[in-house]
C-alpha positions in Angstrom: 25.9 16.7 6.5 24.9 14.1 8.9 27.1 11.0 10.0 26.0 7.8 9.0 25.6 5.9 12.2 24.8 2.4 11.4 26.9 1.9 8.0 26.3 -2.1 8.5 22.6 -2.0 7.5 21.1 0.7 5.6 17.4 1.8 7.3 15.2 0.9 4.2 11.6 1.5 3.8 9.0 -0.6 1.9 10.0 1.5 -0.9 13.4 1.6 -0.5 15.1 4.9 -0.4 12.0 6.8 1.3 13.1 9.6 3.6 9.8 11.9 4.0 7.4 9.8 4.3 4.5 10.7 6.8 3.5 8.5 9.6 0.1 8.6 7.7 1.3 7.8 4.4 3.3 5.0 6.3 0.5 3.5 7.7 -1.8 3.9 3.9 1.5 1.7 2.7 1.5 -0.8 5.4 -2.1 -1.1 4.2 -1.9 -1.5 0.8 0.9 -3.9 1.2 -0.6 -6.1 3.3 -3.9 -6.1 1.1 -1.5 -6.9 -2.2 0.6 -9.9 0.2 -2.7 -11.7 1.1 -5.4 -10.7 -1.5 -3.5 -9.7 -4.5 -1.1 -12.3 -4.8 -2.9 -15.2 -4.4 -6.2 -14.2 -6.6 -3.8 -13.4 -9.1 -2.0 -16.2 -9.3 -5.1 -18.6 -9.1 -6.7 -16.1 -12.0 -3.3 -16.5 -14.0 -4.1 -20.5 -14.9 -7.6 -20.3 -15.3 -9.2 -19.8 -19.5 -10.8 -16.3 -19.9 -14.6 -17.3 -19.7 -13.6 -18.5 -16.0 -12.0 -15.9 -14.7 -15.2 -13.4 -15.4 -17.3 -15.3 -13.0 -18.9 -14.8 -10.1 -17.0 -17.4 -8.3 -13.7 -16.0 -9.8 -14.1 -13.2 -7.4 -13.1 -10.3 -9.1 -16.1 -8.4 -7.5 -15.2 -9.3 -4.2 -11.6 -8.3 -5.3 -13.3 -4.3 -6.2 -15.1 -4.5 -3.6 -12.4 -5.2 -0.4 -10.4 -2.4 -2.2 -13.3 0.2 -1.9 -13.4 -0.4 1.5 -10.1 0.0 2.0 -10.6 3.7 1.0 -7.5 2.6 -1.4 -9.6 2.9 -4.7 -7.9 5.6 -7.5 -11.4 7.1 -7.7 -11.2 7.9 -4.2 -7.5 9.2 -4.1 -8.2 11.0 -6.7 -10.6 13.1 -4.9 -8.2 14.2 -2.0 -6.9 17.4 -1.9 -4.1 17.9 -4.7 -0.5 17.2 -2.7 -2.2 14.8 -0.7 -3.1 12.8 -3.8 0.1 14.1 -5.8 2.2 11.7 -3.1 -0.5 9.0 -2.3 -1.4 7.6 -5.7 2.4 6.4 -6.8 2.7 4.9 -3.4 -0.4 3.0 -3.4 0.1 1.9 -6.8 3.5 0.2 -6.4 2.0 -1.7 -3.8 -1.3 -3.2 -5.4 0.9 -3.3 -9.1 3.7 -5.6 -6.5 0.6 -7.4 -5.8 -0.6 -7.8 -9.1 -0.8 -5.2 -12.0 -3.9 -7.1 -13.8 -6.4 -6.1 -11.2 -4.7 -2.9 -10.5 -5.3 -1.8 -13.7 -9.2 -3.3 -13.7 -9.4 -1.1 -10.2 -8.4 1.8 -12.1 -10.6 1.3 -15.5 -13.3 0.2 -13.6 -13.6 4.0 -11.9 -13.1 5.8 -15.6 -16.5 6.3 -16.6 -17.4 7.6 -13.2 -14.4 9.4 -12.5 -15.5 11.4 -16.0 -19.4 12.1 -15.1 -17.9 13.6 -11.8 -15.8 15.6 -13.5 -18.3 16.7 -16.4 -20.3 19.6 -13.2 -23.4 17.3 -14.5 -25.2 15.8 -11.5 -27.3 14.0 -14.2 -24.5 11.9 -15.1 -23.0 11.7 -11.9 -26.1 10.0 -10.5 -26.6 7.7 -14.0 -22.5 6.3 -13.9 -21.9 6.4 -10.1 -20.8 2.9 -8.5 -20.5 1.3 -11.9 -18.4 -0.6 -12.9 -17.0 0.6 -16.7 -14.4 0.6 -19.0 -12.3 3.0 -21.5 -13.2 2.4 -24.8 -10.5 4.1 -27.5 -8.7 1.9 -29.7 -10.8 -0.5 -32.3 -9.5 -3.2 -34.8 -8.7 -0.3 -37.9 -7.6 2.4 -35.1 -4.8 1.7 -32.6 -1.8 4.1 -32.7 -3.7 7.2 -34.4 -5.9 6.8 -30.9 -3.1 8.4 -29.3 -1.9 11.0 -32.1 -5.4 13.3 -32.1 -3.6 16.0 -33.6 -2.0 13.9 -36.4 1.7 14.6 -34.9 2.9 11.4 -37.0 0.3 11.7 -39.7 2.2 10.7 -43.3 2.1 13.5 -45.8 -0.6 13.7 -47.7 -2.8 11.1 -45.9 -5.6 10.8 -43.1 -6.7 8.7 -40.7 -9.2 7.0 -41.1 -12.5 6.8 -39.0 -12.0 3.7 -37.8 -14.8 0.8 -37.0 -16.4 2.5 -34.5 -18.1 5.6 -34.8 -21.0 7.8 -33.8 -23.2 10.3 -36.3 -25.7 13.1 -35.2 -29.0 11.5 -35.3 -31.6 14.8 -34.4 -31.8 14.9 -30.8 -29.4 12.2 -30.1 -25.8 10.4 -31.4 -26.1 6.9 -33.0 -23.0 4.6 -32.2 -22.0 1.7 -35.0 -19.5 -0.8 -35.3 -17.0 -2.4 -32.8 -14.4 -1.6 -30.3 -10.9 -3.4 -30.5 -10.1 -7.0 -28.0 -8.1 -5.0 -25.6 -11.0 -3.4 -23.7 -9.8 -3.3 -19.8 -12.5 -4.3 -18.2 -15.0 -4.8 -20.6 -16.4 -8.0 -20.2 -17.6 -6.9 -16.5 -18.3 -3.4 -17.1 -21.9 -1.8 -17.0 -20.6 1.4 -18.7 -18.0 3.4 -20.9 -16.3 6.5 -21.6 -15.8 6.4 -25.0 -13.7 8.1 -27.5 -14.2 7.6 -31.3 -14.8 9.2 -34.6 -17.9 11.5 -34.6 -19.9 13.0 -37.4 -21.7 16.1 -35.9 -22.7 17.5 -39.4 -19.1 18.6 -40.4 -17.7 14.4 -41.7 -15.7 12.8 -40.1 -12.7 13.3 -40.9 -11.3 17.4 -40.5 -9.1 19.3 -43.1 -5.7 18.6 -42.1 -6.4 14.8 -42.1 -7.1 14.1 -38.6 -10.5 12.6 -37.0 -13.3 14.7 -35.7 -14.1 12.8 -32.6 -15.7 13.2 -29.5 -15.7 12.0 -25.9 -19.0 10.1 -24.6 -20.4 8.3 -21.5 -22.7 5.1 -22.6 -24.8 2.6 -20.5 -23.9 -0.9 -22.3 -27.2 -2.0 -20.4 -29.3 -0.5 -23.3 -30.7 -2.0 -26.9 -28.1 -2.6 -29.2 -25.2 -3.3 -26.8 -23.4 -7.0 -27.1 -19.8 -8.2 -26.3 -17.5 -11.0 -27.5 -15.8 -13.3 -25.8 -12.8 -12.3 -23.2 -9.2 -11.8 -24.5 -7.0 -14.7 -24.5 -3.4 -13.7 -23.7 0.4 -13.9 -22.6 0.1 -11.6 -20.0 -2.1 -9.9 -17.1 -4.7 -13.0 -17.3 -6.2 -11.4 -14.0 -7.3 -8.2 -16.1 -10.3 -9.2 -18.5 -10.2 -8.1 -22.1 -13.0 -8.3 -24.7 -14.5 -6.3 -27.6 -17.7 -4.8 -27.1 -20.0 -4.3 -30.2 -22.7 -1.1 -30.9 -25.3 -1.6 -33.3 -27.9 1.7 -33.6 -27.2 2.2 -30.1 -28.6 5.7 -29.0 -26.0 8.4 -27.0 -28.1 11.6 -25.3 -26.6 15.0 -26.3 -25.6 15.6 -22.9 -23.2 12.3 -22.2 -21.0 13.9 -24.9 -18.1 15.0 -22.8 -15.9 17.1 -25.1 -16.8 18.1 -28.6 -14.7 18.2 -32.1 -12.5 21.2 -30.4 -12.3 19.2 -26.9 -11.5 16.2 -28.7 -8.1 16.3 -28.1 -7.2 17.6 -24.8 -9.8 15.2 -23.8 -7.9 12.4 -24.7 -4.8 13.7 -23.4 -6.0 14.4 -20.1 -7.0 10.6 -20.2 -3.4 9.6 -21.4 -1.8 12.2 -19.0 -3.2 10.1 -16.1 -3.7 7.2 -17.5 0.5 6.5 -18.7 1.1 8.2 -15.0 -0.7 5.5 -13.0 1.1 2.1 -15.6 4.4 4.4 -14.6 3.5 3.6 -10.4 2.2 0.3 -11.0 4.7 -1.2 -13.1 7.2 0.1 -10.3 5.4 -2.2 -8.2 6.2 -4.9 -10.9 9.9 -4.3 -11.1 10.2 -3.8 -7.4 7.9 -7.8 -7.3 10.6 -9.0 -9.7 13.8 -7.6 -7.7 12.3 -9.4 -4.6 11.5 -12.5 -5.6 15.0 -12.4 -7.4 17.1 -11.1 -4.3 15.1 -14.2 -1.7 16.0 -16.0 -4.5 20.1 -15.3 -4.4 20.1 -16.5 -0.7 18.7 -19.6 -1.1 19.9 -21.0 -3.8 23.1 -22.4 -4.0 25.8 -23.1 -7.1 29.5 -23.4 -7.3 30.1 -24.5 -3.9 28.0 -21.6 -2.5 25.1 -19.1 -2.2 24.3 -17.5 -5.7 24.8 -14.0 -3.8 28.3 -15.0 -3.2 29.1 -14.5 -6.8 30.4 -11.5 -7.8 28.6 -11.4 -11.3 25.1 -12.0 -9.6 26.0 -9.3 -6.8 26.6 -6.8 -10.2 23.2 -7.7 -11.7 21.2 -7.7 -8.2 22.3 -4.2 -8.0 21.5 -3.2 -11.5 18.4 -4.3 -10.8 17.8 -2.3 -7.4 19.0 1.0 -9.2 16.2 0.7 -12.4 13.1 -0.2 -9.9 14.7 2.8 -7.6 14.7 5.0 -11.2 11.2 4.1 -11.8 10.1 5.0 -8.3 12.1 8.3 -8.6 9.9 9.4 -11.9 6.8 8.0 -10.7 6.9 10.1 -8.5 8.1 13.2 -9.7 5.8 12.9 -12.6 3.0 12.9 -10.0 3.8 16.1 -8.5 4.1 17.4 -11.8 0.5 16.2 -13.0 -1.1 17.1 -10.0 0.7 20.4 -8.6 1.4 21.7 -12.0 -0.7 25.1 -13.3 -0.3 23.2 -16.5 0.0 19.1 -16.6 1.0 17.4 -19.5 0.7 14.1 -21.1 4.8 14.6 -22.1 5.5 14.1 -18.2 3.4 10.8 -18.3 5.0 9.5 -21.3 8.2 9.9 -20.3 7.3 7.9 -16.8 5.0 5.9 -18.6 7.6 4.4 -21.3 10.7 4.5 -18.9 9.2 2.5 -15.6 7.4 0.2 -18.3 10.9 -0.9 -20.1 12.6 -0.9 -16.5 9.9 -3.3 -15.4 10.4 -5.4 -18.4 14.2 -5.2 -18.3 13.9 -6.0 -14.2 11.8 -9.2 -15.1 14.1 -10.2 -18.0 17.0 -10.5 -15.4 15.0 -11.9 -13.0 14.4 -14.8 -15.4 17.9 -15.3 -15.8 19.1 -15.5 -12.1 16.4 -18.0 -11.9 18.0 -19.8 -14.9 15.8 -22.8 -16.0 13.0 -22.6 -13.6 12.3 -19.4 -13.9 10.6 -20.0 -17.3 8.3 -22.4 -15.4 5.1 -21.6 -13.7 6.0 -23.4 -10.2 8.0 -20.0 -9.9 6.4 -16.5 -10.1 8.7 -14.4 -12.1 7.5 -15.8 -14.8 4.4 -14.1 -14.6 5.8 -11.2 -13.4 8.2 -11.3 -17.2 4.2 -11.9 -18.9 3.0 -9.3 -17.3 5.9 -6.9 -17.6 6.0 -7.5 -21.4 2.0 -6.6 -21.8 2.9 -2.9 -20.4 4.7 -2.0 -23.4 2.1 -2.2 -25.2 -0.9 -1.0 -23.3 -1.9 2.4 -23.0 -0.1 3.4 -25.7 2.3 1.6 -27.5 6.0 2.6 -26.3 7.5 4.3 -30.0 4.7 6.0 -30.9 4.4 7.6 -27.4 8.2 8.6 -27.7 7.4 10.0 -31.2 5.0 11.9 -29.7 6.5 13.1 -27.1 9.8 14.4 -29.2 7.8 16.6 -30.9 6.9 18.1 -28.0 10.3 18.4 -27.2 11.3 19.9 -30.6 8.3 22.2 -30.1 9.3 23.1 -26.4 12.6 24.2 -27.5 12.0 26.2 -30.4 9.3 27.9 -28.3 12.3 29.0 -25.5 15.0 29.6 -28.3 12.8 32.1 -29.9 12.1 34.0 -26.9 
């Protein structure tokens, strides 16, 4: 056991209770904290008050935004490509500083790389050439189909009923796939993006729909630059403003054979593995939310003053700052530790990013909520920016997977898990 020699003033990092960290890593989190403090911030909060159709100009500077980031070296696409420990303990810390800075165009950073990130992964130099450096988005859920996007295997599929095939969908067409109908509003991305990996219910000669009730679907890379390809206007919304949204419409649009990425069987590991890192990366950056909200709230405490004295001379506040330092320190923890898991793991699983995913999301929220209140009245204003930070805390409980379905899923694998060991 070591002594504690300065018991006045605990030695925190940027990230609080960090003891291993690398002077490497150090310096990546100096840099990614510095880029969220004087790029971040500010777009965001100027992106926050504008109408949807504004933000997705040029002017707006989103682009710019993408582009600074790539040559930071800070992008997930290329973290993702280091070596696995190296990338197992960079993405959660990178994350928490660009979601601190603003979780909207964190999240359009990591959507953005999807489609490429996919083609890289498919061994198919083809593709990897056709979707490199472009921007895309993930195309699952659709207006008929949100939850059942995320049960493939019809986990919390109602006796005796199906799921239906939802409004967008793709049928074998000879030499090619033909792709009809509409995604849903909440498209990350969308409106700027030049391609997507999509998943949706596919006919390849067999119906759409399998035996047991569940969709035969398939994973597939388009170009939205091609015949047949329109989009809506973007999302209007409560929270993450910064991030546009928008529904993207196929009519007769033509998919090549080989931009299907995983087949009827593939189907749903595919969209696990998407989900697996997909929950994993909302688990680092809403971290970087709660830790935004705990700051702005604990500045906040030693300025203001009320009954005759600094708020953080109140005992009640002092009990509540703390409970508010021990959930963003919780959400780091799991962030964290679900990394290692997904990355280091023989066998990474989607249960490991749910339960990050759905924890650092409703610590984020719950963070944000008491932010509000030490703030009292002005907090609900917009001269102040928690609340922002409350709007876009309350938009991650919903995204990527809404919260109680996840859990549902995930007890099952629980249930599942533990039948498995008490049988053996």
């Amino acid at each position: 056991m070591k002594m504690v020699l300065n018991p006045d003033v605990p030695r925190l990092s940027l990230s609080g209770l960090d003891a291993d960290l690398t002077e490497e890593e150090i310096a990546i989190q100096e840099t990614a904290h510095k880029f969220a403090r004087q790029v971040m911030r500010p777009l965001g909060q100027k992106l926050d008050k504008l109408n949807p159709e504004q933000v997705v100009k040029p002017e707006a500077g989103l682009s710019d935004f993408l582009q600074q980031l790539d040559e930071l070296g800070l992008s997930p696409l290329a973290i993702s490509q280091l070596e696995p420990l190296v990338a197992s303990r960079l993405l959660p810390l990178v994350l928490e500083e660009l979601g601190w800075g603003d979780p909207g165009l964190t999240v359009l950073s990591l959507v953005g790389a999807f489609p490429a990130l996919a083609a890289d992964m498919s061994g198919n130099p083809v593709l990897t050439e056709k979707f490199n450096g472009k921007q895309g988005c993930w195309i699952a859920t659709q207006p008929d189909r949100g939850s059942d996007v995320a049960d493939p295997k019809g986990i919390n599929l109602l006796r005796g009923g199906s799921q239906i095939k939802g409004n967008l969908h793709a049928k074998l067409s000879g030499d090619h796939l033909t792709l009809n109908g509409q995604s849903s509003s909440w498209v990350s991305g969308g409106p700027l993006a030049e391609t997507a990996l999509i998943f949706c219910a596919t006919d390849l000669g067999e119906g759409y729909v399998s035996e047991n009730g569940t969709i035969n679907g398939c994973a597939m890379l388009v170009s939205l630059d091609q015949k047949g390809v329109s989009k809506g206007p973007p999302l209007d919304k409560i929270g993450k403003r910064p991030l546009p949204q928008g529904e993207i419409f196929f009519d007769d649009v033509e998919v090549p054979l080989d931009h299907i990425l995983a087949g009827h069987k593939g189907f749903p590991s595919a969209v696990f593995s998407a989900l697996t890192f997909g929950n994993l990366e909302i688990a680092c950056i809403m971290t970087g939310v709660a830790r935004a909200a705990y700051d702005h709230s604990i500045s906040y405490v030693h300025n203001r003053r009320q009954g005759g004295g600094q708020l953080i001379a109140h005992q009640s506040v002092k009990t509540r700052l703390f409970n508010m330092w021990c959930k963003v320190e919780s959400c780091r923890a799991m962030a964290r530790r679900v990394s290692k898991f997904n990355f280091l793991s023989v066998d990474p699983h989607v249960l490991a990013s749910i339960t990050a995913k759905v924890h650092c999301t409703q610590m984020a929220f719950e963070v944000a909520n008491e932010a509000i209140q030490i703030f009292g009245g002005v907090g609900l204003t917009a001269e102040y920016p928690v609340e922002k930070i409350f709007r876009d805390a309350r938009a991650a409980l919903i995204e990527d997977g809404e919260n109680n379905i996840l859990g549902l899923i995930a007890a099952d694998w629980l249930s599942r898990t533990w039948q498995h060991t008490s049988a053996s």
